[in-house]
ZAPASE-807245 format. One record per residue (C-alpha): x, y, z; residue in one letter. Coordinates in steps of 0.1 Angstrom, whole numbers, plus 5000, padded with zeros to 4 digits. Example, Ala and Ser with C-alpha at 12.3 -4.5 7.8 and 13.67 -1.06 7.14 Angstrom:
2
512349555078A 513749895071S 
***
This chain:
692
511095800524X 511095840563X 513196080580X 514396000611X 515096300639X 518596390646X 517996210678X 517395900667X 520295930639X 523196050668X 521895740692X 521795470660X 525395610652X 525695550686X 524495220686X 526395110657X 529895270669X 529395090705X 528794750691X 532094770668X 533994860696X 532494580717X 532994330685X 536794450681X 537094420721X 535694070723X 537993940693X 540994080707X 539993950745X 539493620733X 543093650710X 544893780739X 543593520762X 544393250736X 547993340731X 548293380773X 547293000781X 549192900751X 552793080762X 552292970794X 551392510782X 554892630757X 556392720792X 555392480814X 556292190785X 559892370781X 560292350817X 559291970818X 561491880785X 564592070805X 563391820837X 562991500819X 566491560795X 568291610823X 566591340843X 567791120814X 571491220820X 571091210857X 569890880857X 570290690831X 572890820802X 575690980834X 575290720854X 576190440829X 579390680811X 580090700844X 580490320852X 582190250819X 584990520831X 585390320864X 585389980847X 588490100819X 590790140848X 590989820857X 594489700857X 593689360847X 592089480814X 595389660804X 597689320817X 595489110792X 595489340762X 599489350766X 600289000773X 600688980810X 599388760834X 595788880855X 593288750874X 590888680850X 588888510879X 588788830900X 587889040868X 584988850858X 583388840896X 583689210898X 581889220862X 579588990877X 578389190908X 578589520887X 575989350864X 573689240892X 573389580905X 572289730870X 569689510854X 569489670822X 573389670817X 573489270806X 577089260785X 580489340800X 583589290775X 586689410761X 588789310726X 592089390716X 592789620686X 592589270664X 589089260672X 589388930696X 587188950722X 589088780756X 586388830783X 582488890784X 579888870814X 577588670813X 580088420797X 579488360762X 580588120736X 581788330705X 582288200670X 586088170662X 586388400633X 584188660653X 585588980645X 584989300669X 586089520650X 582789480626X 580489590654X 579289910659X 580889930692X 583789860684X 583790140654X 582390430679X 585190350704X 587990370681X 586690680665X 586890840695X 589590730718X 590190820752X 586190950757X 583490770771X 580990730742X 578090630727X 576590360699X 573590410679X 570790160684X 571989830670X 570989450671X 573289290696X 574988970684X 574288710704X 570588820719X 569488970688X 567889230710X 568389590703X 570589810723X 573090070727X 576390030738X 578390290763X 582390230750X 585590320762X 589290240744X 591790110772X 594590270770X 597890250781X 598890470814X 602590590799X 601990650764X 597990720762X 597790460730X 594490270730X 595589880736X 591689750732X 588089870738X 585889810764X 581889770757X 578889740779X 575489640765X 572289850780X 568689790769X 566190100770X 563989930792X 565590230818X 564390490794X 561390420786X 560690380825X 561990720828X 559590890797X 556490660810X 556290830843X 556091170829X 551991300827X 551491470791X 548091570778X 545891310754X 547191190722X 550791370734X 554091160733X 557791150733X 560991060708X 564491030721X 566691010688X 570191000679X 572191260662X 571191160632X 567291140636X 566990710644X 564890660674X 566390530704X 563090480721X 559390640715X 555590680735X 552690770725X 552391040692X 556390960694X 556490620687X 553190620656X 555890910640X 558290710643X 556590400629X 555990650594X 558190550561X 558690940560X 561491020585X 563091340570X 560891550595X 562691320623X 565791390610X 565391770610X 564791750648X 567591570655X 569791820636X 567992180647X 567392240609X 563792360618X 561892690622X 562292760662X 559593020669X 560493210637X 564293180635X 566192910625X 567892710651X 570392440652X 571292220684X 574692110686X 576191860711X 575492060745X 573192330728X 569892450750X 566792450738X 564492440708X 560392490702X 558592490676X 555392350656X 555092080635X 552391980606X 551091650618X 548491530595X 546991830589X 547291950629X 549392190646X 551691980670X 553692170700X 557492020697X 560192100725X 563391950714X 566391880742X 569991770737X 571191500761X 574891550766X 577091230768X 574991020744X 574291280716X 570991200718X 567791450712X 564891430735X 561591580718X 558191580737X 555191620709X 551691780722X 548991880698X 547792200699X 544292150701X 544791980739X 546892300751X 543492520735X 540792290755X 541392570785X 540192850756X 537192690742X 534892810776X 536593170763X 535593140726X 532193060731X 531393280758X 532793580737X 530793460711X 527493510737X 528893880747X 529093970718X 525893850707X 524093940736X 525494310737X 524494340701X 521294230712X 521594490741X 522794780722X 519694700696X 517394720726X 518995010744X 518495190711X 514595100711X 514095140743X 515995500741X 513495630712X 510595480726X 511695670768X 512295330786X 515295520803X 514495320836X 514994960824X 517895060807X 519595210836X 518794860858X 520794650828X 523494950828X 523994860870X 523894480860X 526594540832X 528594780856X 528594510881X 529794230860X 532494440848X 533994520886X 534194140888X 530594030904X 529193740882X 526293710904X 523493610877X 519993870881X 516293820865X 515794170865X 512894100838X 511393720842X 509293840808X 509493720772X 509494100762X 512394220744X 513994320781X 513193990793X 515493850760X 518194080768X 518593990806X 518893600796X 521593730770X 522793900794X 522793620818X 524093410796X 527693650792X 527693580831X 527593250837X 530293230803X 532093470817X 532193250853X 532792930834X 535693160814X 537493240847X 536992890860X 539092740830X 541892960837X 541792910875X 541892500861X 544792540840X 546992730871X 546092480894X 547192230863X 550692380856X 550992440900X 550192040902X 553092010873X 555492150893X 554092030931X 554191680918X 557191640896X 559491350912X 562691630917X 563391910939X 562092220920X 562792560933X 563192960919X 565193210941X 565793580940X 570093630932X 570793670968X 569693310973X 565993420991X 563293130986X 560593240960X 559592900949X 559892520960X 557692250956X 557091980984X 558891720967X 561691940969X 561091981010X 560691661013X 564291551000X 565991811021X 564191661053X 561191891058X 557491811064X 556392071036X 557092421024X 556292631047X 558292471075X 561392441052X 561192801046X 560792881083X 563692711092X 566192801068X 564793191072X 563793171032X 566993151019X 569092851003X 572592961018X 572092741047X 571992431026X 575492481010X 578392261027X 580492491007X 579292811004X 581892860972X 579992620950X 577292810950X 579493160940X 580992960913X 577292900902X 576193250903X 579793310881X 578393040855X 575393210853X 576193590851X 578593450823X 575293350803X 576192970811X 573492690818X 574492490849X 573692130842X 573991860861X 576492000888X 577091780917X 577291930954X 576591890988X 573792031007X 572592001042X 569191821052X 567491911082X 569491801111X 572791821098X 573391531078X 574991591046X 574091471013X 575291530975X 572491640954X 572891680914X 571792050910X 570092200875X 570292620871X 569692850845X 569193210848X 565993380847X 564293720859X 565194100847X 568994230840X 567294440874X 566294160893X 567593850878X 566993520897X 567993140895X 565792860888X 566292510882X 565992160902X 567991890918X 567991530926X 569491350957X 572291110942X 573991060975X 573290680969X 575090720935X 578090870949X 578990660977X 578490320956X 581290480935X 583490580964X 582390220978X 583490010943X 586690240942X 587690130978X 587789770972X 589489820939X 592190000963X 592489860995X 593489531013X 590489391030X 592489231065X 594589541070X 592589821057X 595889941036X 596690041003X 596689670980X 599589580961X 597889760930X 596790040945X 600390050958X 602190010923X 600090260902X 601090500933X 604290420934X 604690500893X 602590840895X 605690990927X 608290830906X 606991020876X 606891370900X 610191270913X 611691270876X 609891580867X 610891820893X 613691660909X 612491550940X 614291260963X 611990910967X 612190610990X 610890290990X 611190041025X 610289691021X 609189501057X 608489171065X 606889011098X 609988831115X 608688461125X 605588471114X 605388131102X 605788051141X 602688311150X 600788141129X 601487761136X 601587811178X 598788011178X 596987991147X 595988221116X 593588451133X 596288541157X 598888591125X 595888851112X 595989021146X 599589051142X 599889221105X 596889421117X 598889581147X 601989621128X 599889821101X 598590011131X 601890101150X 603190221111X 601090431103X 602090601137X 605290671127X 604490791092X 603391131072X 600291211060X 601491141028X 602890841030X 601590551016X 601990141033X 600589891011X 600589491019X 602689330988X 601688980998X 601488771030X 603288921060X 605289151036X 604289531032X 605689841013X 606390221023X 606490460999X 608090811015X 607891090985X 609891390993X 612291131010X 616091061003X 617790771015X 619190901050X 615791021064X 614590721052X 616790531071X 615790701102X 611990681095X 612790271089X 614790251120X 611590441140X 608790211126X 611589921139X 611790021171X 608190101176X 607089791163X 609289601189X 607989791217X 604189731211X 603789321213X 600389181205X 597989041232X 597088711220X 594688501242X 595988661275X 599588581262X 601788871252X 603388791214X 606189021206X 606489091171X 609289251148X 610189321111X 612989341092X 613689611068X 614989681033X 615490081023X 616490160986X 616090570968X 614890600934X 618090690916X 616190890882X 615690890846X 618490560847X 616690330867X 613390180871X 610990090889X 612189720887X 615389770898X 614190020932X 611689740941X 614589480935X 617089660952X 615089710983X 614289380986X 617489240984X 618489481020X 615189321030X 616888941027X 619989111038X 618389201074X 616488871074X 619888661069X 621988911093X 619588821124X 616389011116X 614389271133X 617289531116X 617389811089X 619389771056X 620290041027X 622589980999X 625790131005X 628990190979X 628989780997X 625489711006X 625389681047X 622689701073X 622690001098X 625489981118X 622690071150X 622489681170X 618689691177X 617189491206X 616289121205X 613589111191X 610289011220X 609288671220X 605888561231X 605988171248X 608787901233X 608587771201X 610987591179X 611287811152X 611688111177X 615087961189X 
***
């Protein structure tokens, strides 16, 4: 048997020691590197589930709960359902332009608690023993009353197309009682716009389902799971009864977030799971494992080549050591040395086919692995950068005391800015600038020091220049208990916001005047008399009417008439509070409601808009017209009289001062008189008969 000298023994101990080391080095380099680019796709797909749920409630879900909370207060619903006259025409025109700005809503309608249905938009022929109370709508609704809600997926009766259905019960103003429901029809055409813009890696795809695990819509993986007899793995989603990251978790109406993986034929498949609040629904985005690992494989295979060609080295360093080739081995130690400080610069230090010549292509080929290694990861930061640079919303990340660490350009670009670096030069890298009210964003920093998610909050920011727009802002806490931060995104729904304040002005106001409308008017008028009964306070109502306005109108015709009640509108309000309300009951006659107002002051407030209204004629086609009114006053009396009888009362002094010689105040007295003041004639523009 051979002995070897203790030489050769300590350097083959060497040998074998070194290339165990390098073996355990390489496996845990390429483990480490493994889990690294897969926490950081779990990451980026958490973030872009949080964007897309809440894009979903931005956009679609809140902005339909939101027009089914406008359309229940329509008076005219609540005069059908309890068997009062309404303008059935007017209802069904405002349905109709509400419809044509919302393509995918295509059903407006409302039964009674019998289940009839008495109006739908587009009109519809229903059959006569059609019973709403059979229909999943109708069910939801009255299971929940008084909440905007949500049906699951069902086939719509007369289409036979599948939808879901935002409900509402209407319900009566004084006692709260649901008198009938109120149902509008919306495909998921919207949705599925929504989850089709969104880039995911190949073979990846998306599920939103209800509570219960039925699909609302799918894409991609998401629909072909859906497709499957085998929904119980569905079903768990939709509940949270699966293992999140090793802990069970359960996701409740407004719960956060959930990731896991799920067995999909055999294959690991990434699953983020998102509640969307107001429908119940669950959003889950599906993306196999093997795509988020394509940025790895350049790091398996070129560990694989270190290791084997260090092997390889360490077997020739160890020849080359007994055998005295000490200088050869020291050029491949500089060549090692070098690649370690980070210089991947490829050398033919030995162009032979010796067994130097071997381990410098080895060698070589650890380089260029390595290179091709650090180029994958550079590819998948400039992959999860391009996520966030080119995501259609505002994304940003700021330090607590609101300084700029991250924005993307879309987000620039909706505040007004050419790019990023200009928005953060002028606002001096800090977000306080942009808050209208610098308290909403102190009540956000309370929500989240609380441990509270922000969703969805709506605000007002400046853009560049000044202009002020409302933006719906997403936040969640992030960072270090020493240096915690806020990150999140926004959208710009200032279009959103001033169609509602645009649909809730006509609802309110009477197009020739500008004023309050005779509804807007009533439902005021009930909500002071309410206060006034509750704490005790005096209230007023004055009834006026345009004195000879029949002659306006036939001398010098009906534009001048609407000049006229425009003018006296115009010279009230100048003798009126803040607070007080004129509304036009009908033709030439308007209403004043005075809160805080007993009958004496209200006498004197009556007697001012008089006298100003006398004083201020109307130029009418380079004729002067004098105008006047004649007044009614009456004071809510309390918890014995109603609304009815104040109303009736005032306008009984109104025909009291018309048949005592207009352009006068009356109040009921112990015997009902007019005000003993004897006002001026009233101005008279040219002759007329009626005038006389």
């Amino acid at each position: 048997m051979r002995v070897f000298p203790l030489r050769q023994r300590l350097l083959l101990l060497l040998a074998i020691l070194s290339s165990l080391t390098l073996v355990a080095l390489g496996t845990f380099s390429y483990v480490r590197a493994k889990n690294v680019i897969l926490r950081g796709a779990e990451s980026a797909l958490a973030l872009q589930a949080d964007t897309l749920a809440n894009a979903i409630v931005s956009q679609y879900a809140g902005e339909y709960s939101r027009a089914v909370a406008s359309l229940r207060q329509d008076p005219r619903m609540l005069a059908c359902l309890t068997g009062q006259p309404y303008d059935r025409e007017g209802l069904m025109a405002s349905w109709a332009s509400f419809l044509r700005l919302r393509p995918e809503a295509y059903f407006v309608y409302f039964a009674d608690l019998s289940g009839r249905v008495h109006a739908i938009q587009p009109p519809r022929e229903l059959p006569p023993d059609f019973d709403a109370r059979t229909r999943p709508w109708f069910r939801r609704a009255m299971e929940h009353p008084g909440v905007v809600g949500w049906s699951d997926p069902y086939t719509e009766f007369i289409t036979g197309r599948t939808v879901v259905s935002t409900v509402a019960t209407v319900d009566d103003p004084v006692g709260g009682k649901p008198r009938g429901v109120l149902g509008l029809d919306i495909t998921t055409d919207g949705l599925r716009t929504i989850l089709s813009g969104v880039a995911l890696p190949k073979g990846s795809g998306m599920l939103v389902l209800t509570a219960d695990g039925r699909t609302v819509t799918a894409t991609g993986l998401g629909a072909a799971l859906a497709e499957r007899e085998d929904v119980t793995p569905l079903r768990r989603l939709a509940k949270g009864t699966y293992a999140a990251h090793g802990t069970n978790g359960t996701i409740g109406e407004n719960a956060a977030n959930g990731d896991t993986y799920l067995d999909v034929d055999g294959e690991p498949v990434l699953v983020s799971v998102r509640a969307v609040p107001g429908p119940g629904w669950r959003l889950v985005l599906l993306v196999p494992q093997e795509e988020l690992l394509h940025a790895v494989a350049p790091i398996r295979y070129g560990t694989i080549l270190a290791i084997g060609g260090m092997l390889t080295l360490f077997a020739v360093l160890f020849v080359t050591a007994t055998v005295g080739a000490s200088g050869r081995v020291g050029l491949l130690a500089d060549y090692m040395r070098s690649v370690a400080q980070g210089d991947f610069t490829v050398r033919n230090l030995f162009p032979g086919h010796d067994e130097f010549g071997a381990l410098n292509r080895h060698l070589n080929e650890l380089v260029l692995a390595r290179r091709d290694a650090e180029a994958a990861l550079r590819d998948a930061e400039r992959q999860h950068r391009e996520l966030v640079e080119n995501a259609p919303i505002g994304i940003f990340r700021t330090a607590w005391d609101g300084s700029i660490l991250v924005m993307n350009q879309h987000g620039a670009a909706l505040l007004g800015f050419r790019d990023v670096p200009h928005a953060r030069a002028v606002l001096d890298d800090s977000v306080i600038p942009l808050y209208v009210e610098p308290v909403d964003r102190q009540a956000m920093l309370d929500d989240l020091a609380a441990g509270e998610v922000v969703p969805g909050q709506r605000l007002r920011w400046y853009r560049r220049g000044g202009e002020a727009i409302w933006v719906s802002l997403y936040a969640r806490r992030t960072g270090t208990p020493e240096a915690p931060e806020v990150e999140g995104f926004f959208l710009d729904v200032t279009g959103q916001v001033e169609d509602t304040r645009r649909l809730e002005q006509l609802a309110t106001t009477d197009e020739l005047t500008g004023v309050s409308n005779r509804r807007h008017f009533m439902a005021r008028l009930e909500d002071e008399a309410t206060r006034a009964l509750r704490y005790g306070r005096p209230l007023s109502v004055l009834l006026l009417d345009a004195d000879h306005f029949k002659a306006v109108n036939d001398t010098w015709g009906h534009e001048a008439g609407d000049m006229v009640l425009r003018h006296i509108t115009d010279v009230m309000g100048l003798s009126l509070r803040e607070n007080d309300l004129i509304g036009r009951l009908g033709g030439e006659e308007f209403g004043v409601l005075l809160p805080e107002t007993a009958l004496d002051r209200a006498l004197r407030t009556a007697e001012r808009i008089r006298a100003a209204v006398e004083d201020a004629p109307v130029a009418v086609r380079d004729v002067w017209v004098g105008c006047t009114v004649s007044i009614g006053a009456s004071e809510y009396k309390g918890a014995h009289d109603s609304l009815d009888d104040l109303m009736r009362r005032a306008d009984q002094m109104l025909m009291r001062a018309k048949e005592s010689g207009r352009n006068r105040v009356c109040a009921p007295q112990a015997t009902p008189t007019c005000a003993d003041d004897s006002p001026a004639q009233p101005h008279r523009a040219a002759a007329s008969p009626e005038d006389a």
